[in-house]
DOLUMVO-228555 format. One record per residue (C-alpha): residue in three letters; x, y, z. Coordinates in steps of 0.02 Angstrom, whole numbers, padded with zeros to 5 digits, always signed. Layout:
# residues N
ALAXYZ
...
END
This chain:
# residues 508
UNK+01171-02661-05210
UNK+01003-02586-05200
UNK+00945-02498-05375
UNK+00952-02320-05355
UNK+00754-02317-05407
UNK+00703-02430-05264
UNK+00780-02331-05151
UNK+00699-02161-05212
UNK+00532-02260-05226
UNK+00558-02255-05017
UNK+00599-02094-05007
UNK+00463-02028-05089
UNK+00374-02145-04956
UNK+00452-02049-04825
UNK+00398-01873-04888
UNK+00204-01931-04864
UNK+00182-01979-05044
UNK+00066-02148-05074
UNK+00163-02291-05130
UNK+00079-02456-05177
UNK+00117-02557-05038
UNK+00202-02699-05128
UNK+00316-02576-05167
UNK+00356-02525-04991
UNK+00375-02731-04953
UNK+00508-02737-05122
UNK+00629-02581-05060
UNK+00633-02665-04863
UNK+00675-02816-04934
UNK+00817-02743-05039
UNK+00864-02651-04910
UNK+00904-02816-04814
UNK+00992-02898-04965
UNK+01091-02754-04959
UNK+01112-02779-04742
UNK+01172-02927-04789
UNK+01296-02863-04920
UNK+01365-02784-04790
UNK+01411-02897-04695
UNK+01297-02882-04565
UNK+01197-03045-04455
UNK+01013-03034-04509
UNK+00964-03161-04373
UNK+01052-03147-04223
UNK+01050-03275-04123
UNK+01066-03165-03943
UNK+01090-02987-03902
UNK+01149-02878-03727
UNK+01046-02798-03649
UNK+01050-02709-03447
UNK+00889-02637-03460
UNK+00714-02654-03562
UNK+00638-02457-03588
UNK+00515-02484-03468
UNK+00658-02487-03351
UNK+00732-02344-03422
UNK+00596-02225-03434
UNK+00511-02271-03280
UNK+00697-02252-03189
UNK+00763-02107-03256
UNK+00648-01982-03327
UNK+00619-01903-03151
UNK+00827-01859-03159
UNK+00893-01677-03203
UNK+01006-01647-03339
UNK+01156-01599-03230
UNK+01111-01791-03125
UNK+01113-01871-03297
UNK+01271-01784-03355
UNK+01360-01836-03198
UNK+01310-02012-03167
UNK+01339-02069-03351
UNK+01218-02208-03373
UNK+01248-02307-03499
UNK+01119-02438-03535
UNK+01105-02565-03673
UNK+00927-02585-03735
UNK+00855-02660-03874
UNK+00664-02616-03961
UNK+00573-02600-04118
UNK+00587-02433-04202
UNK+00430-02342-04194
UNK+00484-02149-04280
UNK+00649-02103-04374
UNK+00664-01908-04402
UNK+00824-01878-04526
UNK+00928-01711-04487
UNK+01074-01724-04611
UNK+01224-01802-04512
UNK+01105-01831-04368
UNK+00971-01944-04322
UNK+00807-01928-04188
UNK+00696-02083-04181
UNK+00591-02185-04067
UNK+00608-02376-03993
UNK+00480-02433-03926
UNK+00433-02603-03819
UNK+00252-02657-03762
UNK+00288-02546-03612
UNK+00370-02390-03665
UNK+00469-02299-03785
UNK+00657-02200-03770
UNK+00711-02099-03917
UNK+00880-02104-03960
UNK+00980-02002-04046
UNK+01114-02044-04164
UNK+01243-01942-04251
UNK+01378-01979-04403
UNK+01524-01892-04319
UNK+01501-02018-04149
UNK+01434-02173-04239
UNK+01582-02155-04411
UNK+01513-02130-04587
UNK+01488-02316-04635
UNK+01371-02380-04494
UNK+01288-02199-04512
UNK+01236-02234-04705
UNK+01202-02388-04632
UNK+01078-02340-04524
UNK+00989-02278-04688
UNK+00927-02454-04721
UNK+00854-02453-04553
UNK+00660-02430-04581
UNK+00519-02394-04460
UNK+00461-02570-04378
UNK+00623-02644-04381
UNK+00706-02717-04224
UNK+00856-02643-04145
UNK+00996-02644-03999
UNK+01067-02481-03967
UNK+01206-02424-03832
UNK+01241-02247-03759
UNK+01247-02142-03622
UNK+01044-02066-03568
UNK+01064-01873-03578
UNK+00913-01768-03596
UNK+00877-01635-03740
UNK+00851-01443-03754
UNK+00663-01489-03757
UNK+00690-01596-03620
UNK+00655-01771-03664
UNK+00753-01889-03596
UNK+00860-02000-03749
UNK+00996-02107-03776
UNK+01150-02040-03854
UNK+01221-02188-03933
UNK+01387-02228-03997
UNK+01331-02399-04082
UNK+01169-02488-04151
UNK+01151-02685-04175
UNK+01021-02748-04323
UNK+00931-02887-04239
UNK+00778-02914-04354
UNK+00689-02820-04518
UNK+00511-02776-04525
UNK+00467-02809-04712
UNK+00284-02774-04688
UNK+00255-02583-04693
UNK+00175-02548-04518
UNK-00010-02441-04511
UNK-00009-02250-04517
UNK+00042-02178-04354
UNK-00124-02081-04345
UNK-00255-02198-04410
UNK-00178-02334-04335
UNK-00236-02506-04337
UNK-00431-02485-04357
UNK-00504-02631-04435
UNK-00569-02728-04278
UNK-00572-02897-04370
UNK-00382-02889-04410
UNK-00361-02835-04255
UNK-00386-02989-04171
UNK-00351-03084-04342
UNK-00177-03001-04317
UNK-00153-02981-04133
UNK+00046-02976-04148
UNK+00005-02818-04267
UNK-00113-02738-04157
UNK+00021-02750-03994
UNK+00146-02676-04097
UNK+00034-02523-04170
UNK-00066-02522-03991
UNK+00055-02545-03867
UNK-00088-02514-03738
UNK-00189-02641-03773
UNK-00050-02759-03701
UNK-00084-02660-03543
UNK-00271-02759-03545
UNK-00174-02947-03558
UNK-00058-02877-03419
UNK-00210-02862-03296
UNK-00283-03030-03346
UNK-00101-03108-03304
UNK-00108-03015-03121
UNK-00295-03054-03090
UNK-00261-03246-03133
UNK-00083-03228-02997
UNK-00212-03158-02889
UNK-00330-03283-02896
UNK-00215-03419-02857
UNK-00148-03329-02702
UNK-00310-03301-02639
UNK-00346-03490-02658
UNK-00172-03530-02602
UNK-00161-03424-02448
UNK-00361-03523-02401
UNK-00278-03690-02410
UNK-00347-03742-02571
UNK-00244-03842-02680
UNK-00218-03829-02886
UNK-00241-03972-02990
UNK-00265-04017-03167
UNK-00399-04145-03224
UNK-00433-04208-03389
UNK-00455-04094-03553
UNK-00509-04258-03667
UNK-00654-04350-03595
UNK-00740-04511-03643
UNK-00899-04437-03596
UNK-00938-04252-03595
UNK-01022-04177-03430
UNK-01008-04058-03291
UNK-01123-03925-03384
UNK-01251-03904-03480
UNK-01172-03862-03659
UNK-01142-03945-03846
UNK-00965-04021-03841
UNK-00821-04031-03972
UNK-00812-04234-04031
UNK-00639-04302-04090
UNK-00559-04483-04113
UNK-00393-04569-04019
UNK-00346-04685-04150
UNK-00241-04807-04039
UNK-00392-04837-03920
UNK-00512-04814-04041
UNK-00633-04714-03961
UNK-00727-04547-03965
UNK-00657-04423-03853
UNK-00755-04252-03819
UNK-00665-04084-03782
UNK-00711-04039-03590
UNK-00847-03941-03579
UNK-00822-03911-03392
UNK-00696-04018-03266
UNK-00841-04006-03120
UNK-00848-04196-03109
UNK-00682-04231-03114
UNK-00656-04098-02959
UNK-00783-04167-02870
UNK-00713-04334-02877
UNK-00543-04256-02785
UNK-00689-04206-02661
UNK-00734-04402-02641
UNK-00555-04440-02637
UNK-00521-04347-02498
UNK-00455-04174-02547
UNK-00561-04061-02456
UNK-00517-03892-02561
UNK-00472-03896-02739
UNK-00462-03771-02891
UNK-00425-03759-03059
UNK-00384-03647-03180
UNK-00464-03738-03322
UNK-00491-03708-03545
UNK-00669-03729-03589
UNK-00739-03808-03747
UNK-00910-03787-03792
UNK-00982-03791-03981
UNK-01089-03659-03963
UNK-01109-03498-04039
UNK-01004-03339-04045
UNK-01023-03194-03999
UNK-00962-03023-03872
UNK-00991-03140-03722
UNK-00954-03339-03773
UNK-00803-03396-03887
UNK-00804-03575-03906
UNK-00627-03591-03812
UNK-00625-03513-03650
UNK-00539-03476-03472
UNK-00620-03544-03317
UNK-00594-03550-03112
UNK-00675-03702-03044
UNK-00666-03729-02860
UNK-00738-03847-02749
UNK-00742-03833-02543
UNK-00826-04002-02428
UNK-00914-03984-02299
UNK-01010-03803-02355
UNK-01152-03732-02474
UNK-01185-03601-02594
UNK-01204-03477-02456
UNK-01010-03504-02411
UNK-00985-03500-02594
UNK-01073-03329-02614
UNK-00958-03248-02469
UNK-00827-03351-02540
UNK-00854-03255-02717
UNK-00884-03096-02634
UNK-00715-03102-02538
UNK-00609-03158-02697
UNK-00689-03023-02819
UNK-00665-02895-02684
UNK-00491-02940-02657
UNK-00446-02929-02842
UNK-00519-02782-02869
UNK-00426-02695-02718
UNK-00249-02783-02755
UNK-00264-02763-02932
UNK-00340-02589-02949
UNK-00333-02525-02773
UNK-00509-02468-02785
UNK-00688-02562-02721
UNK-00752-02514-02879
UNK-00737-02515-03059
UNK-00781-02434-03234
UNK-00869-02558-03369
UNK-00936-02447-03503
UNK-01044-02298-03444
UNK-01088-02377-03266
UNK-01008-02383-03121
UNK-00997-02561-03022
UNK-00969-02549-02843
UNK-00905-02722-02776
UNK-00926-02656-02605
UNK-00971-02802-02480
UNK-01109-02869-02450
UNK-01186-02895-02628
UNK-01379-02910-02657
UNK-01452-03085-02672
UNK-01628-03096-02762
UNK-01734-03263-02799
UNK-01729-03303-02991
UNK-01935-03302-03026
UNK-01915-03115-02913
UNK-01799-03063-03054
UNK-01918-03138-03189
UNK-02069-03020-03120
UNK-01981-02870-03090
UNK-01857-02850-03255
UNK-01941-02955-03369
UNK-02099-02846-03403
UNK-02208-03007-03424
UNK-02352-03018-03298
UNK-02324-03115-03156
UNK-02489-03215-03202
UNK-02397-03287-03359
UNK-02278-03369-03290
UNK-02397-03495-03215
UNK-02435-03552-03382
UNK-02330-03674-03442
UNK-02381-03722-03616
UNK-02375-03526-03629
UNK-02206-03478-03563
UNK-02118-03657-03662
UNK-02206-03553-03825
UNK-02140-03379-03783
UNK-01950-03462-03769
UNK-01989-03534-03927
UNK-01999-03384-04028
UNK-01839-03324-03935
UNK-01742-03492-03970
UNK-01802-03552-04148
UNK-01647-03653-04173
UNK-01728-03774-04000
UNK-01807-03926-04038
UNK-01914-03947-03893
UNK-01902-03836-03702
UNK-01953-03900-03529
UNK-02041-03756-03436
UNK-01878-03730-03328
UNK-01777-03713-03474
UNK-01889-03590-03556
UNK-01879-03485-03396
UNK-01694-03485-03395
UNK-01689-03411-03587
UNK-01823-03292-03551
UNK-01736-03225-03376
UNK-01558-03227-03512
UNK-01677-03119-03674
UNK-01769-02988-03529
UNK-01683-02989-03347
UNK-01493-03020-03367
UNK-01446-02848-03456
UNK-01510-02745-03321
UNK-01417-02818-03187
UNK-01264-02719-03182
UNK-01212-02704-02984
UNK-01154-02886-02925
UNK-01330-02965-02890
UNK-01327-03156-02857
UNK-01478-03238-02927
UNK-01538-03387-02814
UNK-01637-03543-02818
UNK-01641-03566-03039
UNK-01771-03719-03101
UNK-01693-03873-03036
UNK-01739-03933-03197
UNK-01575-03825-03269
UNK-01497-03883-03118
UNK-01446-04072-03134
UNK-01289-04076-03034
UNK-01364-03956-02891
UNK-01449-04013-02739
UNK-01659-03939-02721
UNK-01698-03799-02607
UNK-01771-03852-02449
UNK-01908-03741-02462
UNK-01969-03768-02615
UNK-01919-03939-02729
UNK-01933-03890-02883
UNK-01790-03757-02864
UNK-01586-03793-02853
UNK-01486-03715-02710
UNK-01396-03630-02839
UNK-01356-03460-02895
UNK-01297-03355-03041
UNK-01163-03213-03009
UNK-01230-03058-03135
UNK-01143-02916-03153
UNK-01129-02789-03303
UNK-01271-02867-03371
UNK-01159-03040-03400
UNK-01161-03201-03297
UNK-01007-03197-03196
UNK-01009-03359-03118
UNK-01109-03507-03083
UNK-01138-03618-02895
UNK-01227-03750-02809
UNK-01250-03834-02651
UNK-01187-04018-02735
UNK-01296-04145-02762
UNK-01231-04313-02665
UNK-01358-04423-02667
UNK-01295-04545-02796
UNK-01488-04622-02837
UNK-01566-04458-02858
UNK-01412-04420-02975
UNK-01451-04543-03086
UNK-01608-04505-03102
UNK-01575-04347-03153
UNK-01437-04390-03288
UNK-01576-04513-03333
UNK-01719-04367-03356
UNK-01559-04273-03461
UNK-01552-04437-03574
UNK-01735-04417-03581
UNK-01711-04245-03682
UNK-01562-04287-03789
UNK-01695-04401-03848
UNK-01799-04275-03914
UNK-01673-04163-03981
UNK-01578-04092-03858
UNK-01384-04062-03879
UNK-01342-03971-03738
UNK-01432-04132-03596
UNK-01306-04188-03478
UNK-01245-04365-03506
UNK-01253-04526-03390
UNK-01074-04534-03306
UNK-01091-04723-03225
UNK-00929-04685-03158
UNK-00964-04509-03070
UNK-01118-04586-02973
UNK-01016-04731-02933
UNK-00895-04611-02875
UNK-01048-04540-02771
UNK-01078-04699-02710
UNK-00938-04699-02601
UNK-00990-04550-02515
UNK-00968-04344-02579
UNK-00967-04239-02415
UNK-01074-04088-02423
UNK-00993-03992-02542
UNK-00997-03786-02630
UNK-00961-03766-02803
UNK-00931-03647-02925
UNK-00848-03593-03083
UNK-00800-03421-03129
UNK-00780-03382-03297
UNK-00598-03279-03332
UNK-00633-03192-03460
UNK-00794-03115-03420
UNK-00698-03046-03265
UNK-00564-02981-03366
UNK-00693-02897-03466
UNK-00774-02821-03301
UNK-00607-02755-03246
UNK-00510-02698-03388
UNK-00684-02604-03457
UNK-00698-02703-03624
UNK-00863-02741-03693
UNK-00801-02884-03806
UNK-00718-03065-03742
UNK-00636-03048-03894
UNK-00530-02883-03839
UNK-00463-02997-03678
UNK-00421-03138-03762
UNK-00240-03138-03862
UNK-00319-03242-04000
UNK-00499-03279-04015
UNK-00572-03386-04138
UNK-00650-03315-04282
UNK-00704-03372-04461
UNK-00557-03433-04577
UNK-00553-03296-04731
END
């Protein structure tokens, strides 16, 4: 049996008084020795149940007391406890799921005096199966009256304060199983990422795309332009690289024949951290023959549109203090436009090279060496990209920072591409594909060029990707989206980290 101390020691705890918390964790672990003295299952292996409280609160509360009283619902539901209010020979207290919560109201005379005292080692956090009849109060809330309880796991971990809650944003995310059960709503933000990635895939479905899966170890590292995660198979005996991107692979579907493909892809890039990039991410790829990044802009415009309506019935959305309308059509500007007009650097400057490279410099320290392209691309990310909030597709980047994209037309030294901004973030990235095998290789080989000086992030010579080109790549739009930066736009969070269940973060 418990010692009569521990238990006061959680009493005390009960009347508001601080008690060391190893304390707390001592008297709920005595209090399930003492579950089990009993007699009673401390791991279940199934339980009942007819409905969850979701179902219960969002199917009943709108009932009277006299429709409750005659339709006798019983229901069987199981949750973790979130209050327990003590009246004598009569119980209140809360269960809660990530969803909702039901109070339930339990009483010695209905219940019997043993499983009543029982219910005394019962602590807030634990997990429980009740069954009753719903009723609803004098003060109206609608409850459970039930005439039995089932233990089905203990909480030995005191839970946060009810009213300071869960505040430390590092254990937060260190703790995400913690910060779901303290802040149910925040499982409300992982619910819309689930619908908005069912979304995407009927959008791509109902277009005749097809899903597919490609490769997430690769013997050499390309499709973007990014630092890659290196590892070892020991039965082959070669150095595999995390995928950094599976554009290659896609397009290869393209060569083989499959004239729409997507993917829902993970992302590895060993790169830095921060409230926009973890070094594991979510990302759409998808890859249509026989179009360009104009289709892919009204593709990209149709699909965000369509989310945003089926997901949150509205053309526009919240993200911090601004309002983003993703009303059709969205404006388009030319990259070096952007440059002049947000970057506060006379135009004049940018036609000197040796000038801009130096500017990027002192932006970049960490670079070894920049081409002039480059260094445009990290001064348009330092002084343009934050004030594009509406949905504004950047077009025609350096085709130096373009190697898989085919030039412009009108001007060669730019990449039919664009860049999808929006709440100051890149969105998403397309191109018009390059399929001219030769000029491919000479671009992989100008990428080899600046690994030789220092660069980690140069695209790699694929032999086998321009041999797949070889055999012919019709014209062909593509573009990756990335997940999580859309989750961010939609469920108003300023951090990737608050939209993804576990992000990676420094080991304590």
């Amino acid at each position: 049996m418990v010692e009569k101390k521990s238990v006061k020691k959680e009493e005390t705890l009960s009347k508001g008084l601080k008690v060391k918390k190893i304390d707390q964790e001592i008297v709920r672990e005595s209090k399930m020795e003492e579950l089990a003295q009993e007699g009673i299952e401390l791991f279940p292996h199934k339980v009942k149940k007819t409905h969850s409280i979701f179902d219960i609160v969002s199917g009943f509360s709108s009932f009277s007391k006299e429709e409750l009283e005659e339709k006798k619902v019983k229901v069987i539901v199981s949750g973790r406890i979130v209050t327990i209010r003590r009246m004598g020979r009569a119980t209140f207290f809360h269960i809660a799921d990530s969803q909702a919560r039901v109070q339930v109201y339990l009483r010695e005379d209905k219940v019997g005096k043993k499983n009543y005292k029982l219910f005394s080692l019962f602590d807030i956090g634990d997990i429980i199966s009740v069954e009753g009849f719903l009723f609803e109060t004098k003060t109206g809330e609608l409850s459970i009256f039930t005439d039995s309880f089932t233990f089905l796991a203990k909480c030995l971990h005191p839970l946060p304060e009810k009213w300071h809650g869960l505040q430390d944003v590092e254990l937060r995310y260190r703790k995400r199983y913690l910060d779901l059960i303290v802040n149910p709503e925040e499982s409300e933000v992982f619910r819309l990422r689930s619908a908005l990635i069912s979304k995407i895939r009927q959008f791509f479905d109902q277009k005749g795309y097809i899903e597919v899966e490609t490769p997430m170890m690769h013997a050499i590292p390309g499709g973007a332009l990014a630092r890659p995660f290196k590892t070892f198979h020991n039965a082959l005996g070669i150095d595999l690289y995390l995928r950094i991107a599976p554009e290659l692979y896609l397009k290869r579907l393209i060569v083989g024949g499959f004239e729409k493909v997507y993917e829902i892809n993970r992302n590895f890039r060993n790169e830095g951290i921060s409230s926009e990039h973890n070094p594991e991410f979510t990302m759409l790829e998808f890859y249509q023959a026989y179009s360009d990044y104009n289709d892919m802009m009204v593709l990209t415009e149709e699909l965000i549109n369509f989310l945003s309506l089926s997901i949150l019935g509205l053309e526009e959305v919240v993200f911090g203090e601004e309002k983003i309308s993703l009303k059709r059509p969205w404006k388009r500007m030319k990259f070096k436009e952007a440059l002049v007009l947000y970057s506060g650097i006379a135009p004049s400057r940018f036609e000197d090279e040796a000038g801009v490279i130096e500017l990027a410099l002192t932006l970049t320290p960490d670079k070894k060496s920049l081409t002039y392209g480059k260094a445009l691309d990290i001064i348009f990310d330092k002084y343009v990209k934050h004030n594009l909030i509406q949905p504004t597709f950047i077009i025609n980047l350096p085709k130096e920072v373009s190697p898989l994209a085919k030039a412009s037309k009108d001007n060669p030294d730019e990449a039919e591409r664009f860049e999808l901004v929006m709440g100051g973030m890149e969105i998403a990235n397309a191109f018009s594909e390059l399929t001219n095998p030769a000029e491919q290789r000479e671009r992989f080989e100008q990428q080899a060029e600046e690994r030789k000086k220092g660069s980690e992030e140069a695209h790699w010579i694929d032999m086998d990707y321009i041999q797949a080109l070889e055999y012919g790549l019709p014209p062909t739009g593509g573009e990756g989206i990335g997940i999580d930066r859309l989750v961010m736009i939609f469920a108003n969070r300023k951090s990737i980290r608050e939209v993804i269940f576990f992000p990676l973060l420094r080991p304590k």
